[in-house]
Structure formats: C-alpha cells, structure tokens
N, C-alpha and C positions, 0 to 999 in steps of 0.2 A: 857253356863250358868249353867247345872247341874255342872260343875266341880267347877265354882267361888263359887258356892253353900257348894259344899262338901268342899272347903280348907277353907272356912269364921267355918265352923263349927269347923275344928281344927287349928284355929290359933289362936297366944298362946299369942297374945299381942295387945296392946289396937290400937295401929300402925296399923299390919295388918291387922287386922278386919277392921278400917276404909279404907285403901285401897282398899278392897275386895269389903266392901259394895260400892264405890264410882265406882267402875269397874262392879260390878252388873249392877249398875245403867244406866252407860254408855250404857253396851250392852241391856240393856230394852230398852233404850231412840233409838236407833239402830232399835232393832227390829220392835218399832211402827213405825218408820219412815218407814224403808222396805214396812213392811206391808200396811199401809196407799199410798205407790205410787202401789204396786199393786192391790188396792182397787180401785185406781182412771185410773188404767191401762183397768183394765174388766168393770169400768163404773158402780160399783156396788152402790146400797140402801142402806143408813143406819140399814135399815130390813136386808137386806142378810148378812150383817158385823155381825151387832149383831146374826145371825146364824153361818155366821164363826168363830165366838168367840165366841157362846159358851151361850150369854147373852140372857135374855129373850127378 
C-alpha cells in the first residue's frame, strides 16, 4: 500500500494515476475484508474493533 501510494504521487499521466488510485482501492477493499474475517475469527465487539482501529 505505502509503495501504491509513493508511485500515484509520481506518476506523470492522468492514465496512471487512475490506475494507482483504482489499485489502492483494491488493496483497501482487501484489507477490510482480511481484517473483518479476523474480527469474526477472535469473536470480537464492535468496542474492541473500534479499539483496534484506532476509533473512538
């Protein structure tokens, strides 16, 4: 993700910037999912999520 990050900031056309940003995307869309089956693996609270992430 840091790296899709770092090449969307120097790419030099209006092309690969949208492919970056749709690749970003992807790999978010990725991670919440990950995340949310190991959410439902430990059996966790919507309270201890929002502590693992961070949220009030």
């Amino acid at each position: 993700m840091l790296d899709l990050h770092k090449r969307l900031a120097y790419a030099q056309t209006p092309h690969d910037k949208h492919l970056l940003q749709r690749q970003i995307a992807a790999t978010d869309q990725s991670r919440r999912v990950g995340n949310r089956l190991v959410y439902e693996l430990y059996e966790l609270t919507e309270e201890e999520i929002g502590i693992v992430e961070g949220s009030p």
